[in-house]
N, C-alpha and C positions, 0 to 999 in steps of 0.2 A: 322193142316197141313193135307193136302189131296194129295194124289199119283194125279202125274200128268198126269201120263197113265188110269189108269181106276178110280179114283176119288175115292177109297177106303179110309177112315180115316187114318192117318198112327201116328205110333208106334212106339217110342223110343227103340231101341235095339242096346246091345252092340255089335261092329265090330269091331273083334279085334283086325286090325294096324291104326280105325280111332275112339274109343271111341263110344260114344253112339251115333248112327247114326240115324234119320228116315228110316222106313221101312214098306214094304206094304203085308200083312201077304199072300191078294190074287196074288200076282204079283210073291211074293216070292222075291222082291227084294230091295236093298239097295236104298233112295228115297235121293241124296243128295239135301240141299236146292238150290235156284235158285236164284239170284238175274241178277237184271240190268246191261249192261257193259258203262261204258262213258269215254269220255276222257276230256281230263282236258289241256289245254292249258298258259303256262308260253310264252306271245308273245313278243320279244323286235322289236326294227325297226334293219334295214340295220348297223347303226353305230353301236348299242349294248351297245348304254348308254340310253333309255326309255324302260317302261313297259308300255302295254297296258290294264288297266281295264276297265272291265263296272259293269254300275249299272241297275239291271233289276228293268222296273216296281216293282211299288211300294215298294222297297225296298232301302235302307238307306247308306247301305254297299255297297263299289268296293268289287268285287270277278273275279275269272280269265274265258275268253274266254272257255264254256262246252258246250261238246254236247252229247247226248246218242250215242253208234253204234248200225245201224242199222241192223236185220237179215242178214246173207250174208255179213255182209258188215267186212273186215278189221277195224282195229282200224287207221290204219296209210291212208286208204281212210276218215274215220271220220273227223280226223283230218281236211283234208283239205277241205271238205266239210263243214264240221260246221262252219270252221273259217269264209269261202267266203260266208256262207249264214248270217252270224251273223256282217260281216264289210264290206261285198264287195271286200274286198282284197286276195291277193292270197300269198301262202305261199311260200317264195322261198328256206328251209331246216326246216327240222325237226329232231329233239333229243329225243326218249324215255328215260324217267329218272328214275320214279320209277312209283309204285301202292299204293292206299288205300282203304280202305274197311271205304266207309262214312255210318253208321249203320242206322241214319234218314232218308236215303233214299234208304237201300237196295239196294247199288249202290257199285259197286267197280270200283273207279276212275285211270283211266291211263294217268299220267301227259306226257307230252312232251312239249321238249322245243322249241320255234320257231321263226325264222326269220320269218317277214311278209314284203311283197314288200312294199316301197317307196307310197306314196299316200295317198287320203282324204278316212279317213274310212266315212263308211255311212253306220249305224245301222241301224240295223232292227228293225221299231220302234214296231213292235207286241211284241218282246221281250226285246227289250235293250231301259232304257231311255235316259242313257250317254254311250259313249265310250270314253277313256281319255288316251293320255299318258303321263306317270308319268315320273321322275328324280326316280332312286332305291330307294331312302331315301322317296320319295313322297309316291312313293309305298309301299313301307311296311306300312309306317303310315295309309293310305288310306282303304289297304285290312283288308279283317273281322278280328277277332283277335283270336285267338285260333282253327280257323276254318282249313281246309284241304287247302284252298288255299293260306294261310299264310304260312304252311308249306310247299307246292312246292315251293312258289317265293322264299324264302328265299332257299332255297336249287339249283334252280335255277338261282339265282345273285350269287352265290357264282362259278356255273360253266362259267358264262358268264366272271365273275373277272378273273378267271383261266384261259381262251381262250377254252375251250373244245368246245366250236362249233363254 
């Protein structure tokens, strides 16, 4: 690990209300790691009985509507940007629900849950090879299995059961 200010090598030191922290001996200062910010998308339609997955290129597995945020950018602008460039459609409410820190990607995911307007999705075929909507039951079976977007949808169907959005 390298200071991200002056590129100095940095140095495990303990600090003491956060443990052993990175630190940059020429900076003089506390180096915390950095990672990626994305959001993570649980999308149902208008009634609130479909889940929406896709399956990106070359891959095997439904996982849920994601996109990085961009510098400057809100997370809750993300949202609606990724969705409409990733299906065409536009988002008619959104619900922050929780976070996860996915460690293979140095990523710390911000789920929200979402209504998407009425209409023919139409994937973006540079990234998406299907976009599908499921029955809940479809869904779960469908999505990756032990994966971070199993665990939002499922936590997700259970607020959509409850009426919370």
């Amino acid at each position: 690990m390298y200071c991200s200010v002056c590129g100095e090598k940095l140095a495990l030191v303990v600090h003491k209300q956060e443990g052993l922290v990175p630190f940059c001996k020429k900076c003089g200062e506390y180096r915390f790691p950095q990672f990626a910010t994305a959001v993570s998308m649980v999308v149902t339609n208008r009634a609130k009985d479909k889940i929406l997955l896709a399956r990106h290129l070359g891959q095997n597995d439904y996982i849920l509507i994601a996109g990085y945020v961009k510098k400057g950018e809100t997370a809750e602008k993300a949202v609606t940007r990724e969705f409409k460039e990733e299906t065409k459609l536009n988002v008619v409410k959104y619900k922050y629900m929780s976070s996860r820190y996915h460690e293979p990607r140095n990523v710390l995911m911000l789920n929200y849950l979402v209504i998407a307007e009425n209409g023919e999705v139409d994937a973006d075929p540079s990234e998406i090879e299907e976009c599908t909507w499921f029955t809940f039951d479809e869904a779960l079976e469908k999505v990756r299995k032990q994966s971070v977007a199993e665990a939002f949808l499922k936590s997700a169907i259970t607020e959509i059961k409850n009426n919370k959005i």
